[in-house]
N, C-alpha and C positions, 0 to 999 in steps of 0.2 A: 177477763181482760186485764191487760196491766193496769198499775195506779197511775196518776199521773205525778207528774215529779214535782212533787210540792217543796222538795230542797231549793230546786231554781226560783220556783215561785217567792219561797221563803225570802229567800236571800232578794229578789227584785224589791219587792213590799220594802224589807228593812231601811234597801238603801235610799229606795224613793223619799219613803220617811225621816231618816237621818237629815238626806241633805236641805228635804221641806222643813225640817225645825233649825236649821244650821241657816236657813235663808231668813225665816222668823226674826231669829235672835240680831241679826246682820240690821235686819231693819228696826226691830224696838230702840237699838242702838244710834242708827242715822236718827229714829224720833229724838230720842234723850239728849241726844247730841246739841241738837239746837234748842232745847227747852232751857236756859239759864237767865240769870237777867242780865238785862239790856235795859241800853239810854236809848232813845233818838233826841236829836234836835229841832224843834222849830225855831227858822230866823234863828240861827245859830253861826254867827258871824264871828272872827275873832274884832273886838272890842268892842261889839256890842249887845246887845242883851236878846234872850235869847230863852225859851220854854224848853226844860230839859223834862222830857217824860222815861219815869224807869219804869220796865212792864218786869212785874215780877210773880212767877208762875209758882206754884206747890208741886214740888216732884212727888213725896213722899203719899205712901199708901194709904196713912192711917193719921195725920196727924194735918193741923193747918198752920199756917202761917201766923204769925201772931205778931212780929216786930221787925221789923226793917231799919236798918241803919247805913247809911250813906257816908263814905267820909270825902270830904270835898281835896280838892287838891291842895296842897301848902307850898311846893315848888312855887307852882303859877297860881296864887290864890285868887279867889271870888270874892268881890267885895260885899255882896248884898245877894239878897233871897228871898223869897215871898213862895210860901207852898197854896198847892188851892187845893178845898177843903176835901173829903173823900169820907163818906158815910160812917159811922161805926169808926174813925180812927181819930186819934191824934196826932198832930206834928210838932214837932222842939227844934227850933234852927238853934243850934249852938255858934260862936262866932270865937275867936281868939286874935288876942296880939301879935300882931308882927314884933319880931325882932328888933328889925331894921324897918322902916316906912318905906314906900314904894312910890316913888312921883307917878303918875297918871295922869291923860288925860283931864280927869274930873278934878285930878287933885292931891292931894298926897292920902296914899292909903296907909291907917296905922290898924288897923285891924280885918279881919277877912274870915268866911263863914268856913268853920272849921267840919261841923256834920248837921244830916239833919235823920231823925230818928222820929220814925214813923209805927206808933203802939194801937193795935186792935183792943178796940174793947170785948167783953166778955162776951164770946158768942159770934164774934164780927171778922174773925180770920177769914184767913186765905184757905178754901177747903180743896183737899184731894182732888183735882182734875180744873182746878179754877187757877185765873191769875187775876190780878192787879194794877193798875197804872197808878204813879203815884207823880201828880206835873210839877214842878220846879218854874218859877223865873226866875234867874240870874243873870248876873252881870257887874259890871261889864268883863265879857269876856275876855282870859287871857290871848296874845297875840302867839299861838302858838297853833299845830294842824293837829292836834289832837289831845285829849282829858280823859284820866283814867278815872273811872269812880269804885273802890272798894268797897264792897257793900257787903254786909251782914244778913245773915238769913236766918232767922229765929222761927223754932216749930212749938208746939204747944206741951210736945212731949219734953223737952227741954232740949232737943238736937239743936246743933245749928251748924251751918253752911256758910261756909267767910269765899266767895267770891272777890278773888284778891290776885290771880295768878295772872301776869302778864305774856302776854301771847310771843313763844320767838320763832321767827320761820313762816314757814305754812302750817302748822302742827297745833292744835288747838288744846288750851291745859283741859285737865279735868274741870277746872272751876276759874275760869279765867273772870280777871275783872271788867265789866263794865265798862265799853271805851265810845269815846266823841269824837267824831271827826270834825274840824272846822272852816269851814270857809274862808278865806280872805274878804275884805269886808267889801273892796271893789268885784267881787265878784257878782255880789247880790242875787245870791241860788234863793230860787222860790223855793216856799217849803216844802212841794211836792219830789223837788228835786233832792233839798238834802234828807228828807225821810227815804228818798230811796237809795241814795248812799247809805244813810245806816242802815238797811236793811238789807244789801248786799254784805255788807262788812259783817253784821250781823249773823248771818246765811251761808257764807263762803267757805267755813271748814265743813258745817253739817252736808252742802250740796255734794261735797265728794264721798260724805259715811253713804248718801242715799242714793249715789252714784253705783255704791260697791253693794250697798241691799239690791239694787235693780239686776248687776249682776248675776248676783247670787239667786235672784229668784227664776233669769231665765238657765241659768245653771238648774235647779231643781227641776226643772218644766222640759228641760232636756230629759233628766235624767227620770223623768217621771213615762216620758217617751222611750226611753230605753227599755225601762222596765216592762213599761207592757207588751212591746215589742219580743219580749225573751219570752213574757209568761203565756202569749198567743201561740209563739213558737214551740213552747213545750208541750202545751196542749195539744196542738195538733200532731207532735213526737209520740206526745203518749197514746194518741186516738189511733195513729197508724200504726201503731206495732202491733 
């Protein structure tokens, strides 16, 4: 009896396989995508005071998180700070001089919190697949719709990560910074609501990477339907000759 045509076969397997790891890689990528740090706000109004939480994740394989560094805005500066405690770390609000004073509601402001720099102690990082919330009070907040926070990302192995890149477009950086949206203060958004504005804003470049992984995976799932398709048809090519 003839063989059966293991060349078709061959060639069905490969591609099947190819575009299965080509769909893989599409989605590790939508993950990665939305893994960076992030602010949200509670009670996050502009000119008034307001819980800023940074969640900050460990991408890396082999190494932990070890120091975080926050640099607060200087444009639109914060006049005050109070961090809440967090196991295993320490906090350093740093503060500096204005220039120039700033009238204010409260008063005139001559100085305004410049970073705040968050160190694990020995053993107390951020490990491979784990993240961190680190909460903030501030205030009063500038009257402005939005706050950039550049934040540093220190690993144990002595890497680090400056999330610092400002977003333009729809197009999301590699390492974009840390951004707040702000309410107007007559608006008075519960905190369910502005957390879920950050979490859209947050969310909105990665939904379209996992948009194109979902693609990609019924693409594979077709093509995994092709395949067998030819190698059923070969089989029975080669059973009837």
């Amino acid at each position: 009896m003839p063989r059966p045509r293991t060349s078709a076969r061959r060639t069905a397997v490969r591609l099947v396989a190819g575009l299965a790891v080509a769909a893989g890689a599409v989605l590790v990528g939508a993950t990665a995508a939305s893994a960076h740090v992030h602010v949200d706000g509670e009670d996050a109004t502009r000119g008034g005071y307001g819980v800023l939480t940074f969640r900050v994740p460990t991408e890396s394989d082999t190494a932990s998180t070890t120091e975080v560094t926050v640099t607060m805005p200087t444009r639109t500066p914060i006049a005050s700070a109070s961090v809440e405690p967090v196991a295993g770390w320490t906090a350093t609000v740093s503060t500096a001089r204005l220039e120039k004073p700033i009238e204010t509601d409260d008063g005139q402001l001559t100085s305004f919190v410049s970073r705040i720099v968050w160190k694990a102690e020995a053993g107390k990082g951020i490990r491979p697949g784990q993240f961190q919330r680190f909460a903030v009070s501030a205030g009063p907040l500038p009257d402005v719709a939005r706050l950039e926070f550049p934040t540093r990302q220190t690993y144990s192995d002595g890497s680090v990560v400056d999330w610092n890149q400002t977003a333009t477009g729809s197009a999301e950086p590699e390492h974009p910074a840390p951004v707040l949206q702000l309410a107007a203060a007559d608006d008075e958004p519960a905190p369910a609501a502005t957390e879920a504005a950050s979490a859209s804003q947050a969310t909105g470049s990665s939904t379209a990477a996992l948009a194109v992984g979902i693609v990609a995976v019924v693409l594979a799932a077709a093509a995994l339907l092709v395949g067998l398709v030819g190698l059923l048809r070969s089989r029975r090519g080669a059973s009837g000759a």
